[in-house]
N, C-alpha and C positions, 0 to 999 in steps of 0.2 A: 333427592329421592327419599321418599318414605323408608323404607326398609336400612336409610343410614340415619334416620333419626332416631331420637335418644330425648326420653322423659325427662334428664336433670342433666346437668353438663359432665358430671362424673360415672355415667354410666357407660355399658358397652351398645351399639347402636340394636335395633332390634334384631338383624341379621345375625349378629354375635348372638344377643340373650336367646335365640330360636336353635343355634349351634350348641349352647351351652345343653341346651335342657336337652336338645334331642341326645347328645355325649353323654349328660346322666341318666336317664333312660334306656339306651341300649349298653350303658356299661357298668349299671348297677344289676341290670337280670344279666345279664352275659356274668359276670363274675360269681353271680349266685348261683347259676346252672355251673359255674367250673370251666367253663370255656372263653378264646379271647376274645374283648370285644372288637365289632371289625371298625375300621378307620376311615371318616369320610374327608372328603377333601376338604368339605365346610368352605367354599368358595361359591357358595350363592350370591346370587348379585339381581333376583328380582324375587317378587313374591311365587313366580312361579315352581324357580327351584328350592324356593325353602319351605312348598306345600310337598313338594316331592321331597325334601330329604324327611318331612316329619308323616311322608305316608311311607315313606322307605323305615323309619324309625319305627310306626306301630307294626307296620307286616313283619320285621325282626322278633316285635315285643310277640307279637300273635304266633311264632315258627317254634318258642319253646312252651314245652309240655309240661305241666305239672308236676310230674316225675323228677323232671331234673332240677326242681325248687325244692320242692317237699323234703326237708329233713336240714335245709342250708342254716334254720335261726343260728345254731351257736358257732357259724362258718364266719373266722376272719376273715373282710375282705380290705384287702390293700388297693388305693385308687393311688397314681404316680399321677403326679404333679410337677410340671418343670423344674422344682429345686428339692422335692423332697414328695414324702409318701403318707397317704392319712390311711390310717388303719383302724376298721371299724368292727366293734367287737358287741358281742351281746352282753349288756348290761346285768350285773346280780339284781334277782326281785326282791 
């Protein structure tokens, strides 16, 4: 099946890389607005539910308001990761 194919042998199949980026997308503005991001099952298994988790992912991105980004640049944000935590800070210019 298409959707467990995979570009190079060390990669995650596309169904994964389509889970990944939607996860970064609804939990890099979720952490920016200040609020959790929500958790999807990422159990798609054709292209049809992985057109719906990334229209379920932009309607998220589309729900928050400018307001609640506006003012986050110098906002640490901590992303958890199964063994440990990357914490992303604004850079000195």
């Amino acid at each position: 099946m298409l959707i467990n194919s995979r570009l190079y042998p060390d990669m995650y199949p596309l169904s994964r890389q389509v889970q990944i980026a939607t996860d970064v997308a609804k939990g890099s503005v979720s952490r920016l607005a200040g609020v959790e991001p929500p958790k999807y099952e990422d159990n798609e298994a054709s292209f049809t539910e992985l057109i719906a988790n990334i229209d379920k992912t932009i309607a998220l991105l589309n729900s928050f308001k400018p307001e609640q980004i506006d003012g986050s640049e110098d906002k640490t944000i901590a992303v958890p990761l199964h063994d440990r935590t990357l914490n992303f800070t604004k850079q000195p210019s």
